[in-house]
ZADO-1210 file (C-alpha; in nm, 4 decimals, padded with zeros to 6 digits):
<atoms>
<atom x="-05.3351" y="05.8210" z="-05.0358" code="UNK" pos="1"/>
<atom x="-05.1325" y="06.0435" z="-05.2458" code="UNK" pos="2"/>
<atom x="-04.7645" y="06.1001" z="-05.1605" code="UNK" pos="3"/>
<atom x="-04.8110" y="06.4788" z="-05.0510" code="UNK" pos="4"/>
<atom x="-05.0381" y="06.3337" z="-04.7818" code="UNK" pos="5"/>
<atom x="-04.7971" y="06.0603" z="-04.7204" code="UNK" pos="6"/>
<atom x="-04.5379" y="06.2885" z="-04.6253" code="UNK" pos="7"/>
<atom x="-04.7387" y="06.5843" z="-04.4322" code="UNK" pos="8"/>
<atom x="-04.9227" y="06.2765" z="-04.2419" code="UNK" pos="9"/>
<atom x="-04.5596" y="06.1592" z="-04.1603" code="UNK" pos="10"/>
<atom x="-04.4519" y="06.4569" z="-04.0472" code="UNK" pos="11"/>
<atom x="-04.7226" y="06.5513" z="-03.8209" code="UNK" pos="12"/>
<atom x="-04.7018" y="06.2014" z="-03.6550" code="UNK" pos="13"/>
<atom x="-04.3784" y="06.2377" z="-03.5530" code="UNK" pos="14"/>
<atom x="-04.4743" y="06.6568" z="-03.4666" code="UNK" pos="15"/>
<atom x="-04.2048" y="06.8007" z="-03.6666" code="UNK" pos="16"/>
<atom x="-04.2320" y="07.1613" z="-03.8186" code="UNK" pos="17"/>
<atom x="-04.1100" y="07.1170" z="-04.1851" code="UNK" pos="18"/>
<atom x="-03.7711" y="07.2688" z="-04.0840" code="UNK" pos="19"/>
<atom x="-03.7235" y="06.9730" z="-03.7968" code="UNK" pos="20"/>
<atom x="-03.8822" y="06.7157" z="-04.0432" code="UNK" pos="21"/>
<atom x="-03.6309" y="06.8044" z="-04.3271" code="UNK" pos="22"/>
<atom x="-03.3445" y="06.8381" z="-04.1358" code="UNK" pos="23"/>
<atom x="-03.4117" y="06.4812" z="-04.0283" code="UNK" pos="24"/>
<atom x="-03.4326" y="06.3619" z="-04.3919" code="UNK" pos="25"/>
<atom x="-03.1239" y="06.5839" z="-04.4607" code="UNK" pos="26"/>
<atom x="-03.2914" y="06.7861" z="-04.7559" code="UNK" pos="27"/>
<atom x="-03.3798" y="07.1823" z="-04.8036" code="UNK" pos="28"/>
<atom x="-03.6879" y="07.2573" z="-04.6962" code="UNK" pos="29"/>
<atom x="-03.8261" y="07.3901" z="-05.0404" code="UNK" pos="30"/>
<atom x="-03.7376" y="07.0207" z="-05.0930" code="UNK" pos="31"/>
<atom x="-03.9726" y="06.9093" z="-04.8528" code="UNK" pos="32"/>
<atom x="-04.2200" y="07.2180" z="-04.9118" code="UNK" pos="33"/>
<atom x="-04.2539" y="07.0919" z="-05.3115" code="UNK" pos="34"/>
<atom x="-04.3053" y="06.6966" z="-05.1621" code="UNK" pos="35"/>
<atom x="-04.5914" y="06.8006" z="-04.9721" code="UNK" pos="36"/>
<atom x="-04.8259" y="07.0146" z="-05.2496" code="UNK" pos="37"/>
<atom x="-05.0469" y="06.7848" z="-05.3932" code="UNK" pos="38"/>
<atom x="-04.9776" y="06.9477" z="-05.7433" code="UNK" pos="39"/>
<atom x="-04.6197" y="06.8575" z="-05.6625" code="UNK" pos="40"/>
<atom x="-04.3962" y="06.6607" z="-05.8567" code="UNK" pos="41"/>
<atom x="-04.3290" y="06.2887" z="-05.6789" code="UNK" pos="42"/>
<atom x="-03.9432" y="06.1763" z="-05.5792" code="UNK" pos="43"/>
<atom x="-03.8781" y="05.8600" z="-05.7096" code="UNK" pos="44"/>
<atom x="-03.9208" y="05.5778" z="-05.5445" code="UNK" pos="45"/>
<atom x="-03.6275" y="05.4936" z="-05.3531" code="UNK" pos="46"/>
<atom x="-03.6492" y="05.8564" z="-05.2171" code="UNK" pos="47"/>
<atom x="-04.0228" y="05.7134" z="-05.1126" code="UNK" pos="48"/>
<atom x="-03.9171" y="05.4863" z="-04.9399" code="UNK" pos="49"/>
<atom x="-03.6431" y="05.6491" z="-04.7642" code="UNK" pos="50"/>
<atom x="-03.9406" y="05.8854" z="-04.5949" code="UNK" pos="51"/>
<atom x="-04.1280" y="05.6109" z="-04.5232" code="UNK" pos="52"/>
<atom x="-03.8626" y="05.4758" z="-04.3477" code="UNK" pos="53"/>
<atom x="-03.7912" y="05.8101" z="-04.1936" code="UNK" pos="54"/>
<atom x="-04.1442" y="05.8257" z="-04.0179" code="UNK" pos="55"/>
<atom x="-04.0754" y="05.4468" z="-03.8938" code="UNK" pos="56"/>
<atom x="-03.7614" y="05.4879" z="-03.7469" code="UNK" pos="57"/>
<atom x="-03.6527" y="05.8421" z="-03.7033" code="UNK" pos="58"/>
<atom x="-03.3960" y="05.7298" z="-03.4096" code="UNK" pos="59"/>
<atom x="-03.2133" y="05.5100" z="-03.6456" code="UNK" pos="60"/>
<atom x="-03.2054" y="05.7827" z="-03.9736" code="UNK" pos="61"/>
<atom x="-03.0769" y="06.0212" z="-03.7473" code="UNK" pos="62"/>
<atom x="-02.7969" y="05.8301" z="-03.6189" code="UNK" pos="63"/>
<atom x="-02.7001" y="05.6190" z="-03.9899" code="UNK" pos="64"/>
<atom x="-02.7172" y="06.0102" z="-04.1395" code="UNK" pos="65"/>
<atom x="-02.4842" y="06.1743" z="-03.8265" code="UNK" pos="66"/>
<atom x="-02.1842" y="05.8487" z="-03.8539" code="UNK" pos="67"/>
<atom x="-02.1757" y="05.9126" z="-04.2470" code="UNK" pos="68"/>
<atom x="-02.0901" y="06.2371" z="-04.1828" code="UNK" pos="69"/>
<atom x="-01.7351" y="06.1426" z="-04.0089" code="UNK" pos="70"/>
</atoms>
């Protein structure tokens, strides 16, 4: 599976609109929007990872990413 699929299949499993879904991941959504064509170019591996970990455990991203912010 490529990553564009990766990340739209993430999204829908957790039902986010790409607004919701990059607001969780704390990017623009063009950001997201580029991640998820298939002619796209790929984020580098940590970032990757950090949306696979995302889809796993939204709870826990959401709370690590709202303490950083003071």
């Amino acid at each position: 599976m490529g990553f564009a699929t990766t990340v739209k299949a993430g999204r829908r499993k957790l039902n986010m609109t790409q607004k919701e879904f990059a607001e969780l991941l704390d990017v623009p959504v063009p950001t997201l929007q580029g991640w998820e064509k298939t002619d796209g170019k790929d984020p580098n591996q940590a970032t990757q990872n950090y949306i696979k970990v995302a889809v796993a455990h939204p709870d826990i991203v959401r709370q690590v990413l709202r303490s950083s912010r003071g």
